[in-house]
N, C-alpha and C positions, 0 to 999 in steps of 0.2 A: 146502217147500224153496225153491222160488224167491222166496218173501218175505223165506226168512235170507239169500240170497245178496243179494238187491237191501240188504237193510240194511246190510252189510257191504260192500258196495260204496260205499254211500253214505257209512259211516263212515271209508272208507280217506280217499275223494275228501275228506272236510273234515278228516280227518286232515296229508293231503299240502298240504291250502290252508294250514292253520296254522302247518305247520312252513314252508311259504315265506315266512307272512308274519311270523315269529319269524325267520328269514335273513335277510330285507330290511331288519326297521328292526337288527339288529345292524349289517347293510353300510351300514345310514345313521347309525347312532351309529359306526359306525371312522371314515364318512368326515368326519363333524362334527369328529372327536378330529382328524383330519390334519389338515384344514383349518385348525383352533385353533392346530395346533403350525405349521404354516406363518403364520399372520399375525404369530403372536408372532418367529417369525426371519424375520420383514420387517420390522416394529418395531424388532427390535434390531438388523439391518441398517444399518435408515432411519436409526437412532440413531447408527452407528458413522459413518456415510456423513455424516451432519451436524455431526459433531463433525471429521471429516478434513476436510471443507469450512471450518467456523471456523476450524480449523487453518491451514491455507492462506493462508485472508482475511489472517488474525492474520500470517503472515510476509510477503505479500505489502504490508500496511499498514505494516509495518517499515521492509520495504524501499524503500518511495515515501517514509518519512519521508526515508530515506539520502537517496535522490537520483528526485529526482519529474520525471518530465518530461509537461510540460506540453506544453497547447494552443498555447501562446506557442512552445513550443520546438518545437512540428511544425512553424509557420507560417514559424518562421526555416529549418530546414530545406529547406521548402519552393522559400523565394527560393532561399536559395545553390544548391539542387540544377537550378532552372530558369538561374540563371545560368551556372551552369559548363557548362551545353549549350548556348552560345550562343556562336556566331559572333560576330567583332566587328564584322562588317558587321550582324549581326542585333541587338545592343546600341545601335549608334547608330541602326539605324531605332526603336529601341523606343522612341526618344526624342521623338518626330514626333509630331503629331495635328495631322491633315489631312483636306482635304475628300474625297471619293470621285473626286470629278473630279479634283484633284492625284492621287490616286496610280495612275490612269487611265490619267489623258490624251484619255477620254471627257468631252464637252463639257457633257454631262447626264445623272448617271447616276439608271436608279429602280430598277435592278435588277441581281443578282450573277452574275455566269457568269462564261466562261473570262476575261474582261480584268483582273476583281475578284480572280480564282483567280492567273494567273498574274503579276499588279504585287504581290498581298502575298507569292509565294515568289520576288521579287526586294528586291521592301523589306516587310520585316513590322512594320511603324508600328505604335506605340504607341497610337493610338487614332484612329478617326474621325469627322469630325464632321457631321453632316446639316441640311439648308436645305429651306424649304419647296418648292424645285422638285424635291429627292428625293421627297417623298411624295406618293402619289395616290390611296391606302385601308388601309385600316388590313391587308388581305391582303398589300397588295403591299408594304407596311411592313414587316409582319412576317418575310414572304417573305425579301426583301434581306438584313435583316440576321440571320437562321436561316442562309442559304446563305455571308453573307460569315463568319462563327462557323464553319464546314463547314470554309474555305478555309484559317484561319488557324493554323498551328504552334504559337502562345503566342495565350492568354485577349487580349481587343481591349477596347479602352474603344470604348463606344458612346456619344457624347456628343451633345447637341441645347441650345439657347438658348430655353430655357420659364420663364420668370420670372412669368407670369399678365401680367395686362392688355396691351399695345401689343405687349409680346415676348412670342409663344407659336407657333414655329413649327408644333408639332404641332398643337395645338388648332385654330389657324386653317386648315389646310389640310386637317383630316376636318371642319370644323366641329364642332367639340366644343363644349360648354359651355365659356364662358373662366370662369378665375379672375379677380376682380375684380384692379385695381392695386395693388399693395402700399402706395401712396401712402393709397392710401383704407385699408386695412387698419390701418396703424399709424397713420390719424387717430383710428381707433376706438379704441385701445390696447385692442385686446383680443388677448393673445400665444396663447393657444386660436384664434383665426381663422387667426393667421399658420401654426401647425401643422395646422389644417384643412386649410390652401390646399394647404400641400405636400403633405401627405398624399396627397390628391386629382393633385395634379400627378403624383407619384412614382407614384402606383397605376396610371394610364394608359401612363407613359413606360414602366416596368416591363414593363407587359404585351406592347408591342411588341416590348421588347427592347432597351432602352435604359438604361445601367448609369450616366449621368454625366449631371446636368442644371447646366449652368454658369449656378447660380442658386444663393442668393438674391442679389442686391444689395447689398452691405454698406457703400455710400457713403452718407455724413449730407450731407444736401443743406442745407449751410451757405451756398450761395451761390443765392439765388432767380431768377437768371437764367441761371441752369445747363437749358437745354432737352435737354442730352444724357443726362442722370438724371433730371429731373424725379420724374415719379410711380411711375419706377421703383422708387427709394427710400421704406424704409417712413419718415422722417420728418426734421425740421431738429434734432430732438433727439437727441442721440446716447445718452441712456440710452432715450429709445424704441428706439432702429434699435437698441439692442443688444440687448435683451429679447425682440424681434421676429426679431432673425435668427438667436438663440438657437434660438427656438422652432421655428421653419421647417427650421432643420438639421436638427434633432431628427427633424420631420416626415419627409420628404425620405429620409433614410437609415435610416428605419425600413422605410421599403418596398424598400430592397435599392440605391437609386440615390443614386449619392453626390454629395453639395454640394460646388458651386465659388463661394467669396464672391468676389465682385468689388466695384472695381478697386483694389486697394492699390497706395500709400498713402494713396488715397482722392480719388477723384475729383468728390466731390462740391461742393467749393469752385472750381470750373476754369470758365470761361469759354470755351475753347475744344474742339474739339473733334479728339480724336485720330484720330479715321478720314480725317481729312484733313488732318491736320498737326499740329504741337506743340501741348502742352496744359500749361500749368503751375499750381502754385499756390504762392502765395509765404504761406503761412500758416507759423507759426515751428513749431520742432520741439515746444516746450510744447503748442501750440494744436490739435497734432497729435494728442497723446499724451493729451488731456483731451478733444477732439472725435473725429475723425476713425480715430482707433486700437482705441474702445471696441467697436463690433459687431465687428473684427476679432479682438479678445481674447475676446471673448462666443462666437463661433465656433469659432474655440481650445479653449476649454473646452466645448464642446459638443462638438466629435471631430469637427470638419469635417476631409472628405479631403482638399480640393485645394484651393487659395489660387491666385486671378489675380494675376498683379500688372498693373498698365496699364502705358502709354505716358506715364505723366506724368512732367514734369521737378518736380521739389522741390528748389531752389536749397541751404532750409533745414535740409535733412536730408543733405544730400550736399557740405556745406563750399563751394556756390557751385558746382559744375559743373551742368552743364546734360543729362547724359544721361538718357534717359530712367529709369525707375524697371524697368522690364523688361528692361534689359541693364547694372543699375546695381549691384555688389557692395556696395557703401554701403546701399542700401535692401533688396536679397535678402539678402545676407547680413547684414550687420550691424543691420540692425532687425529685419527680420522671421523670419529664423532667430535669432539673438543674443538682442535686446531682448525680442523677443516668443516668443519660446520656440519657434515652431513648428517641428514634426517632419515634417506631413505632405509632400503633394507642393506644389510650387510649380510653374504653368507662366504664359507670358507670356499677353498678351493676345495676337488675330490679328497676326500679324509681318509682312501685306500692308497694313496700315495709314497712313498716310501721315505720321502720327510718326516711323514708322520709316524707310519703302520712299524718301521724300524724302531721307535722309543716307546710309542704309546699304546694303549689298548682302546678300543675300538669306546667303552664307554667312558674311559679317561678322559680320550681327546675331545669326546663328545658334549662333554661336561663342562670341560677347559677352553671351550669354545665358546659356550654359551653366556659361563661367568663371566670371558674377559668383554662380555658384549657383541657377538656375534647373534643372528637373530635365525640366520637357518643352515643346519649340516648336509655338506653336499657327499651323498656315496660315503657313507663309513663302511672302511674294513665290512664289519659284521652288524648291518644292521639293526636287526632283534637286540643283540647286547649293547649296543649303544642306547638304543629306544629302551630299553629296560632302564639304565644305569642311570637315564636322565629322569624317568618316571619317579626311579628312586628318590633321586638326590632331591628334588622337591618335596616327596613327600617328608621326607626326614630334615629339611629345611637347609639341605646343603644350598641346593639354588631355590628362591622366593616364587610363587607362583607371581606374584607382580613382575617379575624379572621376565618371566615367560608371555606373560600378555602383553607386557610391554614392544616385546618382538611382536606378537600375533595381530599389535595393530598397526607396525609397520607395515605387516605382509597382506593384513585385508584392506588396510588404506589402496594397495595399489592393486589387489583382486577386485576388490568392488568399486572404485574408482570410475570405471565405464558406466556403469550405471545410473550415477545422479552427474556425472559431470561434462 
């Protein structure tokens, strides 16, 4: 008796196993069958979902055919939205680029705090520009102009005078590796070096913090006793110097810092020297245009930002007056806006120069700059009285405030420019 029972026990127990494991895989064949039916209505989901998306695309691409707006058309945006928050006292200082110590009043500056903080929320200058007694490491470089960026209401041009060989203020003063001469450069005619060099220039300036290098050089040194260009200039040939200062632009503003050619209408022909007084060249307007104007046109089409113009008198281009070329409508406007097409910004050469500071007053030249079409004054004499005298004249209708915006969207065309482009 107890052998039937234990056999029947045993038969129930594989009984009960089988029919669990005949329940199990049925609950694992329903769950396969749901499963199936859920991917395929996520498939045809995914399907519906991707076709409402082309959908979309499809009237969205219509509709930018209508009316597309562009990266052009955020940048314009951009300007007019920064101008129309702007004071008129804040428009004419935007016009300014000056030293640290002009907007000071600090005799030496190497570093930003309250004096830096509280001169640019009295004048907020369009740009400043640094000397090698500003810098003393590339920390305390960086430092300065991190903190004066901090201080400033509107984007600042950072500007410095690195041209490689004799002119390198940064270089010389961390001891950096210098860029050979440009002289030497474009003896070599190799326009690959010229773009090296800048490259190299712009990587370093860059990194400090520095948006403006008032370089390259764009004088053809047609006159060989010229020692105030000399080997600054890449050559006496002006399809060299064009090729070359082509190429360095290119350089230069690829790394984020933008080129300033100097000194239009070309001061490579000049005998004298403008830092100390009048400088002229009596070369005719042809010899100009076939010399003298070509790396300027070569820069042009390369998309340089900013254009100098010097302190030189050119008789021949300005019907026999004798002003200089940076406070001359005849040579800003009508050649070098006009003739030569150019759009960007134009500013003068240093306006404490002895070209100028010998004739003019600090808010004359200031004023005579801006009328004959010039869009920003570099280093006047005296500052304050310039910045005063130009505040005036607007407001008493000597210069137009249109006249002044008109400059202030050159120069936020190429400040804000990074930002939607």
């Amino acid at each position: 008796m107890a052998v039937v029972l234990i056999a029947v026990g045993i038969g129930c127990f594989l009984g009960i196993r089988a029919a669990g494991s005949a329940v199990k895989q049925h609950q694992a064949a329903q769950e396969e069958s749901r499963q199936e039916l859920l991917e395929a209505s996520r498939v045809e989901e995914s399907a519906q979902a991707q076709a409402a998306v082309a959908a979309l695309f499809e009237t969205e691409s219509t509709e930018e055919t209508e009316s597309t707006y562009t990266k052009e058309d955020a940048l314009n945006d951009m300007v007019e939205d920064t101008l129309a928050g702007m004071t008129l006292e804040q428009k004419v200082a935007g016009l300014f680029f000056v030293t640290p110590e002009q907007l000071t009043g600090v005799s030496q500056v190497v570093a930003a705090g309250d004096a830096t903080r509280e001169s640019l929320e009295k004048y907020p200058v369009g740009g400043l520009i640094y000397f090698a007694q500003n810098i003393q490491s590339e920390n305390q470089l960086k430092e300065m102009l991190s903190n004066t960026t901090s201080y400033s209401l509107f984007p600042l041009f950072f500007g410095v005078d690195e041209e490689g060989g004799k002119v390198a203020r940064v270089a010389d003063a961390l001891k950096l590796d210098k860029t050979l001469p440009m002289g030497e450069i474009g003896a070599a005619g190799d326009t690959q070096a010229a773009y090296d060099a800048y490259q190299n220039i712009g990587g370093y300036l860059s990194s400090y913090g520095f948006n403006v290098d008032f370089a390259p050089v764009a004088d053809v040194l047609t006159n060989v006793d010229n020692t105030v260009i000399g080997n600054r200039a890449f050559s006496s040939d002006a399809g060299v110097a064009a090729q070359m200062v082509s190429s360095a632009v290119t350089g230069l503003q690829e790394t984020g810092v933008s080129a300033c050619l100097k000194h239009f209408p070309g001061h490579g022909d000049t005998a004298g020297d403008s830092h100390t007084g009048a400088a002229q060249t009596d070369r005719t307007k042809e010899e100009m245009e076939a010399e003298e104007f070509l790396p300027f046109q070569s820069g042009i089409e390369a998309g340089v930002d900013m254009i100098m113009v010097g302190h030189i008198t050119a008789p021949n281009l300005t019907d026999g007056d004798s002003l200089p070329a940076s406070i001359s409508e005849k040579i800003i406007t009508g050649v070098l806006r006009n003739e030569l097409g150019y759009h960007g910004i134009i500013i003068t050469d240093a306006m404490n120069m002895g070209a100028i500071t010998e004739y003019y007053k600090s808010d004359v030249a200031a004023i005579m700059a801006l009328k004959a079409g010039a869009d920003m004054v570099l280093m006047p004499e005296n500052f304050e009285e310039a910045y005063q005298g130009v505040l005036d004249a607007v407001v008493d209708g000597t210069v137009s405030e249109e006249r002044i915006d008109d400059s202030l969207r050159r120069i936020y065309r190429v400040k804000l420019k990074s930002r939607v482009l």
